[in-house]
N, C-alpha and C positions, 0 to 999 in steps of 0.2 A: 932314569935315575936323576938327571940334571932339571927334569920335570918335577918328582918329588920336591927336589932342594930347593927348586923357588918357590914351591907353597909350605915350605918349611919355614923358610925365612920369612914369609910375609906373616905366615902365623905366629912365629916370634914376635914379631915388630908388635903386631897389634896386641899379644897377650902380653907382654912384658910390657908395653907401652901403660898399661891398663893398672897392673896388679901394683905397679910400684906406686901408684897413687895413692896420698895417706886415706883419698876418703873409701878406697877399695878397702884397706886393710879394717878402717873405722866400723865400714858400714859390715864387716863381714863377721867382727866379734862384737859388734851390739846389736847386730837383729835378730839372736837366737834371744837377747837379754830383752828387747824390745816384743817381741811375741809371748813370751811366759810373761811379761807385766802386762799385757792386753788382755790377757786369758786371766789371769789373779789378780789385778786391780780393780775391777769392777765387785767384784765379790769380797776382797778386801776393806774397799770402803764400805760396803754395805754393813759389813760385821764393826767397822770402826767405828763409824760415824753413825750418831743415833739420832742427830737434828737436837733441835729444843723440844722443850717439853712442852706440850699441847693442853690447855686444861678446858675440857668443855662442861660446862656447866648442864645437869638433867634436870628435868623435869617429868618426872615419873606420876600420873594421875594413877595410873592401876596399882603403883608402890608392890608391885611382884617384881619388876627387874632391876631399878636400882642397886637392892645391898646384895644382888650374884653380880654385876658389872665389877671385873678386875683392873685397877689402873696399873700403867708401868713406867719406866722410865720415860716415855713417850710420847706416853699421853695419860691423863689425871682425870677421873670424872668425880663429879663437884656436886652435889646437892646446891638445888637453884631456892635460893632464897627470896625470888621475885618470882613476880609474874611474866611470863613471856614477853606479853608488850612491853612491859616497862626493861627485861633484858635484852631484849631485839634494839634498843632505842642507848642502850647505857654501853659507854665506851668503857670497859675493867679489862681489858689486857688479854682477857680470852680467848682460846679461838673462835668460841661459836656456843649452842645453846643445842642439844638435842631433848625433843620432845615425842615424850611415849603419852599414848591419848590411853583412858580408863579400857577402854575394850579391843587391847594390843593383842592378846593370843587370838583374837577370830579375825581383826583387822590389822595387821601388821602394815600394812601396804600403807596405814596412815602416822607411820613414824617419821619424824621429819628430824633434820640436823641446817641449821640455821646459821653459817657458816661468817665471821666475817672475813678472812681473808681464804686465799685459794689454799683448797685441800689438795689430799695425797693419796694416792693408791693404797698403800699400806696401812694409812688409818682409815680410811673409809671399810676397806678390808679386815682388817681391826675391829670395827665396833658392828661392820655387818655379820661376821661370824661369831661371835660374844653374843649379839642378837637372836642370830638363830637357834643358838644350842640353848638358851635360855627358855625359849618359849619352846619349842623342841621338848625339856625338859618337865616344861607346866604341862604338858599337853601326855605327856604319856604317864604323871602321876596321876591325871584326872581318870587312869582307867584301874586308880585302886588296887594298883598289884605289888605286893607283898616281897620288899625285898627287891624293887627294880633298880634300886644303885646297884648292890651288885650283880643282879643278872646283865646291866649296862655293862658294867668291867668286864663281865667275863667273856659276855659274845665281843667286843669290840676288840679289834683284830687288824693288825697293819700288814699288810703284805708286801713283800718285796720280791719276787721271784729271779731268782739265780741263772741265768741265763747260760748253757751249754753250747758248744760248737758239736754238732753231731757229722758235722762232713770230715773231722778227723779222728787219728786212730785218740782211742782213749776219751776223756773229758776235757775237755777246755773252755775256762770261763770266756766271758765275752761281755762286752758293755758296748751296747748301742749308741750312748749318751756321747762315749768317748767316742766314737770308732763316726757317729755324727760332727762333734769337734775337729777330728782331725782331718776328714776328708773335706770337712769347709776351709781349714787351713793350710793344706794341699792345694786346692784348684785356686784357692784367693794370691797365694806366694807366688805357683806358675804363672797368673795370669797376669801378678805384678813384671815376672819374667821377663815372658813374650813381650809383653807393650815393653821395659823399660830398654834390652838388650836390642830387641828388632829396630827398635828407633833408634840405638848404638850405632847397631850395622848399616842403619840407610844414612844418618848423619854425617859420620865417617866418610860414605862415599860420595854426599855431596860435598862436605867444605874440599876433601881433594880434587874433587874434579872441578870445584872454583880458585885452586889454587894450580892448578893447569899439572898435579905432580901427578896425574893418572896417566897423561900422557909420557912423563920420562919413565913412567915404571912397566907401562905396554911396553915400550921397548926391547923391554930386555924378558917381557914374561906377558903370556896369553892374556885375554880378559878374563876366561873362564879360569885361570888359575890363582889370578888378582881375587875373583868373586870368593871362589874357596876358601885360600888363604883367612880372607878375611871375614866371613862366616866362621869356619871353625876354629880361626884368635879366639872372638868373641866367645865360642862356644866356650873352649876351655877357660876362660873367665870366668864364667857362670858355675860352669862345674868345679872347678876349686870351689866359691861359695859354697857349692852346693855339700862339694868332700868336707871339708870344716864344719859344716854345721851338722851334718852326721856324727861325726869322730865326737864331737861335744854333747850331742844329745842322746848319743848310744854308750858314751863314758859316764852321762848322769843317770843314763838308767840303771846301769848295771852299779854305780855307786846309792842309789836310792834305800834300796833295801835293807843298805847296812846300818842307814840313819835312822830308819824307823822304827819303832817302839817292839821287840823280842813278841809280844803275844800279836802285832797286827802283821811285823813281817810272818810269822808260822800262820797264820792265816790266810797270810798269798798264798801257803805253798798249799795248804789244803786248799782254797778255792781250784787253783790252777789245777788237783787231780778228781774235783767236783765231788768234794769230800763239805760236807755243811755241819760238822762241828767245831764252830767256831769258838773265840773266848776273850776276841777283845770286844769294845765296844765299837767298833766300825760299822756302817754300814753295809749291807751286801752291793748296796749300788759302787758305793765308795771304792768297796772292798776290790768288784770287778776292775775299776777303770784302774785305780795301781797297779793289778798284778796286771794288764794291759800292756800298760805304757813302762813294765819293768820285763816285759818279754822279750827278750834278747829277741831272738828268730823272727817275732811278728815286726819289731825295731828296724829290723836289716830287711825284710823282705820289702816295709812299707818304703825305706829309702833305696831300695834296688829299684821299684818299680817308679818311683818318684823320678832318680836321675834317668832312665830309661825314656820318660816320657816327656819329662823337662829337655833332654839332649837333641831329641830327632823331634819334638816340637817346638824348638828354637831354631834348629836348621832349616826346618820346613819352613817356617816363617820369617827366617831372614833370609832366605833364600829371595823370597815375595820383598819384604823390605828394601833387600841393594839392589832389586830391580826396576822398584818405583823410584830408589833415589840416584839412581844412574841419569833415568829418564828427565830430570830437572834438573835445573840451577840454584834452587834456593829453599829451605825447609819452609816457608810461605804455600808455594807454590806443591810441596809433596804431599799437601792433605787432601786434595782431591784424588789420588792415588792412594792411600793412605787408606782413608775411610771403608775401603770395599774391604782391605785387608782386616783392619782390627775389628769389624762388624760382628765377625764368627767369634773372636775372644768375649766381643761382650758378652752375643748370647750364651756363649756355654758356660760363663760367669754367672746368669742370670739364673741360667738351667739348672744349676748345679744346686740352688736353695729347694729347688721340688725335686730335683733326683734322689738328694738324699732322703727323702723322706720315703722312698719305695727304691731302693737302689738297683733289682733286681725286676721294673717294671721295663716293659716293652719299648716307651721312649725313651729311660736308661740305658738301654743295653743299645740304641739304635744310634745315638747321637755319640755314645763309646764308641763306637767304631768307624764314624765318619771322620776323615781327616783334620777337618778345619775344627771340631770340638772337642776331637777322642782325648787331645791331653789332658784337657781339665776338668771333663765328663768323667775320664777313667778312673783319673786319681784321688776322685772324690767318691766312687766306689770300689776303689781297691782295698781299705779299711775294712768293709763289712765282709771282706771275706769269700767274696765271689771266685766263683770255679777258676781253674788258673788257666786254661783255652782261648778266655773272655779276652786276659788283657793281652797273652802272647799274640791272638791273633789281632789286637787290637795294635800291639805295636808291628806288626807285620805289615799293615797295612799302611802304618804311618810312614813307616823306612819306604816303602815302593812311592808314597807322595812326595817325601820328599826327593827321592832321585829325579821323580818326574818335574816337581818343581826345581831344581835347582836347574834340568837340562831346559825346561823353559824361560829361565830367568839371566840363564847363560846364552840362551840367543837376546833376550832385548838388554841384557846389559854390555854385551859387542858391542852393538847400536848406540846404546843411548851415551854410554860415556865419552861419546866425541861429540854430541849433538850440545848446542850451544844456542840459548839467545832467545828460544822457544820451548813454551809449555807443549809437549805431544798431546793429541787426542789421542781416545782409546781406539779410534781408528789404524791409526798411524804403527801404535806399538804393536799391535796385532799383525800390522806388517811387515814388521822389523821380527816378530815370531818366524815369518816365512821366508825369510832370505835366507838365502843357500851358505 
């Protein structure tokens, strides 16, 4: 029991040391507000901001595409009152000068756009598709059929198909788009985690043990209880963040629906029983990812398995952390130690952009289940909905690494927090592993 109470106390010391800091409190209600402006600002400007407006001047010899070319806000096309050379040559404020040569429907390939400052994806995109459908257009009245505008209207056809969850009882809608989003926003948050906590917990143990107070606190309590302690402070640091940005983001979902327009919310509720009479104007894509991210149960399963694998793959790896900063005197000196540990976080950061894209592929599910990756591998296929075996045994394995790692960590940090004045090799700590 007196064993308990000193890893009670030290885990006080270090979570209350922590939380009372304003930039804990700061950073813990503006990074739900900073991630929803990361996710809607880039798409926000894009709808705001329309740039200046572009006017390129045409030169149409075949005079079949000029008067179908539509301008917009964005860009203006201009009937060119000169000749090319002399407008390639004349500074009028333009962007640029595009030139259609007389035998454009067989040679396309020799349209040219004569640009004087640097262009844009989106207009070039812009007057390449205007282009196409143009000639597109010339090219299938030359077969003389009767009535091809609207046989054009009536085959053209957009499709969007509704995507169902067949592994559960009933219909349930699904968005890949979203369930993509969130699992890159999962593995990126953890992986912010691990680096930023793990380097908490090894920090913490060097400035103490260059302030010589690891020595007054063995005293009175083991090392392997000091290690503890001070691992799972930190831990429950992180998971407070973690409980708060739940509570907020499962309180705006479940308020969502009430905000939203009477014919788009009735439309969740029909997608959600894969019901497809629909009656707003939403999209189906649209339509899926709100009723999504307004699923109570999907909300809370996605943040159960979140803190589950943020919690024991933070101990895991602080565990690693206050063993290599036991081992040294000065954070200079812990990146050689260091580097072997964060190695796996990068790669499964890196992984995690091709996993999602086959989440249920064979190096998916392989590097899910290895230790040093499964947090941020897993979390970024837990979204799509994989069998639920996957991640339990995925954390099963994780909780045996980390006991394993914490009982390795608690021999060389015996060792290393009396050692002074000397960087270890990897020699040396290897046998500081082996001492009785």
């Amino acid at each position: 029991m007196a064993r308990d109470n000193k890893i009670g106390i030290i885990i006080a010391r270090e979570y209350y040391e922590r939380v009372r800091k304003k930039s804990f409190i700061i950073v813990t209600l503006l990074m739900p507000i900073f991630m929803i402006a990361l996710m809607v600002a880039p798409a926000l400007l894009m709808t705001v901001t329309t740039g200046d407006t572009k006017v390129v001047d045409v030169i149409d010899k075949s005079g079949l595409i000029l008067p179908k070319l539509e301008s917009d806000q964005a860009l203006v096309f201009a009937p060119a009152e000169q000749t090319l050379d002399s407008l390639r040559v004349t500074d009028n404020g333009h962007f640029g000068v595009l030139y259609i040569p007389a035998d454009v429907v067989d040679r396309p390939d020799r349209i040219r756009l004569y640009a004087n400052e640097a262009s844009s994806v989106a207009l070039e995109e812009n007057i390449n598709g205007q282009l196409s459908k143009i000639i597109e257009d010339i090219k299938l009245r030359d077969y003389n059929i009767e009535n091809i505008d609207k046989i054009l209207a009536d085959v053209r056809t957009n499709v969007s198909v509704q995507v169902l969850d067949n592994s559960t009882e009933g219909e349930s809608s699904t968005s890949t788009l979203t369930s993509f989003a969130i699992g890159t926003l999962l593995g990126f948050i953890l992986y912010m985690f691990l680096i930023l906590y793990g380097q908490m917990v090894m920090t913490s143990v060097i400035e103490e043990k260059g302030n010589r107070v690891l020595e007054v606190l063995v005293s009175s309590c083991t090392p392997f209880q000091m290690m503890m302690g001070k691992i799972l402070g930190v831990a429950l640091v992180a998971l407070t963040q973690i409980a708060i940005w739940g509570v907020l983001i499962t309180a705006a979902a479940a308020v969502l629906p009430a905000l939203l327009p009477p014919d788009v919310a009735a439309d969740m509720v029909a997608s959600q029983a894969g019901n497809q009479a629909f009656h707003s104007n939403v999209d189906a894509d649209t339509l899926s990812a709100l009723t999504l991210i307004t699923d109570l149960r999907y909300i809370i399963n996605i943040f159960f398995w979140f803190i589950m694998f943020a919690v024991f793959g933070f101990l895991f790896y602080a565990a690693l952390f206050a063993a290599a900063g036991s081992a040294v005197d000065n954070i200079q000196d812990a990146g050689q130690l260091t580097t072997p540990i964060m190695l796996p976080i990068i790669i499964a950061l890196l992984l995690e952009f091709t996993i999602i894209n086959d989440p249920n592929s064979s190096l998916a599910f392989w590097f899910s289940m290895i230790p040093f990756t499964s947090p941020i591998v897993m979390l970024a296929r837990v979204p799509f909905g994989i069998p639920l075996w996957q991640p339990a045994l995925s954390l099963a394995l994780l909780v045996a690494s980390f006991v394993a790692a914490t009982w390795l960590a608690g021999k060389i940090y015996r060792v290393g927090i009396f050692m002074y004045g000397k960087k270890p090799s990897l020699k040396e700590i290897v046998r500081w592993v082996k001492y009785k």
